[in-house]
N, C-alpha and C positions, 0 to 999 in steps of 0.2 A: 504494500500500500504506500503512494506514493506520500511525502512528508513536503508542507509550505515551508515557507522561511519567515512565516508569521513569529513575532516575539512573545514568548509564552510567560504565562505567571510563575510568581516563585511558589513551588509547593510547601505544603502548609509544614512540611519538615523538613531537614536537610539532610538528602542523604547520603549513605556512605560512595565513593566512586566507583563508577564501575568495575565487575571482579567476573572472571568465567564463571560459569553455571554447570553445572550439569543439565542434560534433557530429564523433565520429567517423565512421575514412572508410568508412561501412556496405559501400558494392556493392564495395569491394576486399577489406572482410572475407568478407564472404558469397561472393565467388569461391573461396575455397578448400574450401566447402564444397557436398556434394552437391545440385542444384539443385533435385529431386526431393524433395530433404529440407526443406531447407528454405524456398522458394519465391526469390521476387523482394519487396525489401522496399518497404515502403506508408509507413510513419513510423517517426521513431526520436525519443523524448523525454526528457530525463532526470527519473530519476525521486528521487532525493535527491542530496545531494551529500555523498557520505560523507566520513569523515574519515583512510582509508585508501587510498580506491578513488572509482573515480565510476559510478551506473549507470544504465540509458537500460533505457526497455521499447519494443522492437522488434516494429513488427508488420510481418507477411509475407504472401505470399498463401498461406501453408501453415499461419498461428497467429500465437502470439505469444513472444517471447524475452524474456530478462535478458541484457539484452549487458553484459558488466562489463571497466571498464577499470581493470586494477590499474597504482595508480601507483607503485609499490616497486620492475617490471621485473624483478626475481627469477624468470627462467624458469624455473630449477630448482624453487623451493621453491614456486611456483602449480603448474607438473605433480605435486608431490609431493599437493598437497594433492586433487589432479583423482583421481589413482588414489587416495587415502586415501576418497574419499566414493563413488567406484564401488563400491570394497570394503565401507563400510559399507552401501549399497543391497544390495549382494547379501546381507548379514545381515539384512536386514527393517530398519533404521534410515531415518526419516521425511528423505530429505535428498535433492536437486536435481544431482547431479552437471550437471559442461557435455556439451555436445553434443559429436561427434568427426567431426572436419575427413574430408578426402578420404583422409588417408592414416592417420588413425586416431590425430592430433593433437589437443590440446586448446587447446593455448594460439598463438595466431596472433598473430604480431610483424609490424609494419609502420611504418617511420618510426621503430624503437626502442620504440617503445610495447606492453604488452602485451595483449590482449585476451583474452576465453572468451566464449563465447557458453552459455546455460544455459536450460533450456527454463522458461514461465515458471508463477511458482506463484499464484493467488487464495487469498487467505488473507489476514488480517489479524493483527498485533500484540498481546498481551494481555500486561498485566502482574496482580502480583499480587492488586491489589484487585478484578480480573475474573474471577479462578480460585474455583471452592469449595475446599471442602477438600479433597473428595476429587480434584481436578482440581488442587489443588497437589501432595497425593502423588503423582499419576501425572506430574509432571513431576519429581520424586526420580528417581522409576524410571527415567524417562527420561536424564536424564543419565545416571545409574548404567551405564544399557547403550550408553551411548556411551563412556562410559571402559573397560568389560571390550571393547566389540567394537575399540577402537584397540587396547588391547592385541593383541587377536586377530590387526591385519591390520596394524599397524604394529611388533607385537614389543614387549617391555620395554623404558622409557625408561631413558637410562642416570643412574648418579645425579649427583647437580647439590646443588653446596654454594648455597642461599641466605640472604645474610645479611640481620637484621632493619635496620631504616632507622635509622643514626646521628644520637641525639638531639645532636650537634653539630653538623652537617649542619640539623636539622631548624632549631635556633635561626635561623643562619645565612640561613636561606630567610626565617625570619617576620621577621628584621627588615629584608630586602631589601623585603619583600611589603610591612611597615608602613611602608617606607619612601617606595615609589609608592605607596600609599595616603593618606597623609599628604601628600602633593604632590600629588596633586589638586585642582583649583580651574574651576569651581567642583564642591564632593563634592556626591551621590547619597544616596539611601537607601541603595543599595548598597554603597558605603562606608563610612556607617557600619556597616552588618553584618558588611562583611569586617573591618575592625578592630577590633570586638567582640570578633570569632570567633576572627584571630588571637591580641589577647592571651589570650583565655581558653584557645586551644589551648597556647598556652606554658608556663602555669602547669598546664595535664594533662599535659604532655609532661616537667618538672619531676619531678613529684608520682610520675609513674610509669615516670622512667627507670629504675628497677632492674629492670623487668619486660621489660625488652629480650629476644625471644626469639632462643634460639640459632639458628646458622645450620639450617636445612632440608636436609638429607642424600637424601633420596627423591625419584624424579624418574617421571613416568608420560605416556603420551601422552593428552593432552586437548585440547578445543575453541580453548581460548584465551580465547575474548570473546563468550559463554553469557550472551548477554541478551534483555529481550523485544523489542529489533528484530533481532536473530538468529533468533526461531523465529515463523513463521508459523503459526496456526491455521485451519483448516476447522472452521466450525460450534464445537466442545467438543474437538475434539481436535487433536494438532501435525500440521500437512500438513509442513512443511520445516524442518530447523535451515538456516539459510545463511549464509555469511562466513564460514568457514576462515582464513580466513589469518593468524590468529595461532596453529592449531594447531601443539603442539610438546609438550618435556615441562617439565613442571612439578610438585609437588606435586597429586594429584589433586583431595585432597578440599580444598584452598583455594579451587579452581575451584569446591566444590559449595558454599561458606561464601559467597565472594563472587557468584555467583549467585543466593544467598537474598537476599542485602543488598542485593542490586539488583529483583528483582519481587517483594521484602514490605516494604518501606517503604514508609511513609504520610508524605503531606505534613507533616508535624509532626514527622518523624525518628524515628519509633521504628519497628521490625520487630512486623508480625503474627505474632508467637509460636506462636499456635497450625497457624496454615499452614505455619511455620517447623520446628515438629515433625513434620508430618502429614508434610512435603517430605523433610523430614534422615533418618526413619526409611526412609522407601521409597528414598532414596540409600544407606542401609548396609546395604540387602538385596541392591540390583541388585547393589551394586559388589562386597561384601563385604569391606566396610570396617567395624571395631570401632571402640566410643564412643570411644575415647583417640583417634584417628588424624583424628576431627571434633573432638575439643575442642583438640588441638595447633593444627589448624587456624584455629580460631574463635580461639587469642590471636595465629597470626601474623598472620592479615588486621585482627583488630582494632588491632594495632599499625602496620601497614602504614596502616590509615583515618587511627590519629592522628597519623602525619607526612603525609602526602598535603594537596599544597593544589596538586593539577593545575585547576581549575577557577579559581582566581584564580592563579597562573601564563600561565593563558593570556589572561583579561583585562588586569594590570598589566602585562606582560611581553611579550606578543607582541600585546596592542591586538585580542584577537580574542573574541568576546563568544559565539558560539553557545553554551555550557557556562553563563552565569549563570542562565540560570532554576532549572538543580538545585543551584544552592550550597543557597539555604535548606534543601532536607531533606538534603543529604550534609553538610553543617555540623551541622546539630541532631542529626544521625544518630550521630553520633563521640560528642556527648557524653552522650546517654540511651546507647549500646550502654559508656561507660566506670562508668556510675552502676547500669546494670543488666545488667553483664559475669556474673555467677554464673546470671542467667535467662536470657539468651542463648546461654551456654555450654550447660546442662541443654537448653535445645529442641534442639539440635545433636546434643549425648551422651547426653541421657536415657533 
C-alpha cells in the first residue's frame, strides 16, 4: 500500500526505534479461525512497520488479509475499537472491521501478544495535493459523518478538561533540544535547521505566550489519528478509514483542524486554503458544528503546533530518525500558520 508524504502527528507515546521482528505465529492464528473461511495460508509479509502496531499482508488459499499485531496488548480497548467499526459498517461508513474467530472473537492472544486479523483492502494513500476541491470537500463530509455516526454507536463522550501546553515546559524542552543539538559533532544540514527552528520557535512562543488557550471543557468520540495513511482510496473515492486505535474522546473539531494541517500542507509549510475551506465547510454541515466551535479549534491546535517538537525529540533524544524528513514542512508550517493565523482561522470559520 502505497504511503503520502503527508506530515503525520506525534503518537500519543514514544516509541522505542525500530528492531527486526520475527513473522508471527500465522497457522496457530489461523486455527482459531473457520477453515472454510478463511483457507490455509501461502505467505505472510510485513507490510510497514508502524509506529503503534506492526502489519503483514496475509495471503490464503481463500484471498488475502491484514493481519495486525497491536503492540499496546490492551484486549479490552482493541475489542472496543473491533465493535466500534462493525457498528460504523453497519451505518454505510467506508471502514475494514476484523474478521470473527470461531467463537465470534476478534482479537486472538497467543504468547501474550495480540493479534486481528482484517480482510484486506486495494487502495492507495492520497494526501492533499492529490484531492481537487471538490474531493477535499467530500472528505469534510466525510469525517463529519464519522464523528455524528460514533456518537451514534458509541454515545456522548464525557467531558474532559484539556489544558493548553505550558510555555515553561515548552522553554525547558528547546533548550534540552539546543542543547543535543549543539553537541553534535560532527553537525548536518539538519542541525543546522533544527536550531534555527528552535530559536526562532522560542522567540514565537515569547511573543505569544499571552494567547495561551484555556483549558478545552468538551469531549466527543473521534478517530484519533485521521490521516492520509489512515484512509485508503479506490480510484477518486475512500475505500477504508483504518487504525483505530487511538479512537477515544476528544474535542471533535481539533481532530477536523488537525486533519487539515496534515493532507493540505505543501512542502514549503503553508496550508492550501482554498481546499482548507472547501474541507472545513463540508465538516460543519456533516457534523453540525458552528464557525466558533472551528475557530476555538484552529487556536488550540495552532498552539499545540507551536510547542510540539515530537519530531526532533525523537531524533536528539531517542536517536530515532524515521520522522526527519517532515521536520522541514511541520517547522515552516508553525511559522506561516503564526504570520497568517486570521487566514487560517476564516478558511476554518468563514
Amino acid at each position: 500500500m502505497p504511503r503520502s508524504s503527508a506530515t503525520l502527528p506525534a503518537p500519543a507515546t514514544l516509541p522505542a526505534p525500530p528492531h527486526p521482528h520475527p513473522l508471527p505465529p500465522v497457522e496457530s492464528l489461523l486455527s482459531g479461525y473457520p477453515r472454510a473461511r478463511v483457507g490455509d495460508a501461502l505467505s505472510c509479509e510485513p507490510v510497514a512497520l508502524g509506529l503503534l502496531n506492526r502489519g503483514y499482508r496475509l495471503a490464503t488459499t481463500r484471498g488475502a488479509y491484514f493481519l495486525k499485531h497491536h503492540l499496546d496488548g490492551d484486549r479490552e480497548a482493541i475489542a472496543r475499537q473491533h465493535r466500534a467499526t462493525q457498528r460504523l459498517q453497519a451505518l454505510g461508513l467506508p471502514v475494514a472491521p476484523p474478521v470473527e474467530d470461531s467463537d465470534g472473537g476478534t482479537v486472538t492472544v497467543i504468547d501474550g501478544r495480540c493479534y486481528a486479523l482484517h480482510p484486506w483492502v486495494d487502495g492507495r494513500h492520497r494526501d492533499g495535493a492529490q484531492l481537487t476541491t471538490p474531493q477535499s470537500r467530500r472528505l469534510g463530509a466525510l469525517l463529519g459523518a464519522v464523528h455524528t455516526c460514533l456518537e451514534r454507536v458509541m454515545g456522548p463522550g464525557a467531558p474532559r478538561e484539556c489544558a493548553g501546553a505550558d510555555p515553561a515546559d515548552t522553554y525547558a524542552l528547546i533548550n534540552e533540544l539546543l542543547a543535543a543539538v549543539r553537541g553534535r559533532s560532527p553537525r548536518d544540514s539538519f542541525d543546522a535547521l533544527a536550531e534555527y527552528r528552535l530559536l526562532e520557535r522560542r522567540e514565537l512562543v515569547e511573543r505569544h505566550a499571552a494567547r495561551r488557550p484555556a483549558p478545552a471543557a468538551e469531549g466527543a468520540w473521534v478517530h484519533g489519528d485521521f490521516h492520509p495513511l489512515n484512509l485508503l482510496y479506490r480510484g477518486a473515492e475512500p475505500a477504508a478509514i483504518v487504525d483505530w486505535d487511538r479512537l477515544g474522546v476528544q474535542p471533535r473539531a481539533e481532530e477536523a483542524v488537525r486533519a487539515a494541517a496534515i493532507f493540505f500542507v505543501e512542502p514549503a509549510g503553508r496550508l492550501e486554503l482554498a481546499k482548507v475551506r472547501a474541507y472545513a465547510r463540508a465538516y460543519r454541515r456533516a457534523a453540525g458544528a458552528d464557525p466558533a466551535e472551528l475557530a476555538h479549534a484552529v487556536h488550540r491546535v495552532w498552539w499545540e503546533r507551536l510547542n510540539d517538537f515530537w519530531i526532533l525529540r525523537w531524533r536528539y533524544l531517542l536517536n530515532d530518525r524515521r520522522a526527519d524528513p517532515q521536520f522541514p514542512a511541520a517547522s515552516a508550517l508553525v511559522v506561516w500558520w503564526t504570520k497568517e493565523y486570521e487566514a487560517v482561522s476564516d478558511a476554518f470559520a468563514g
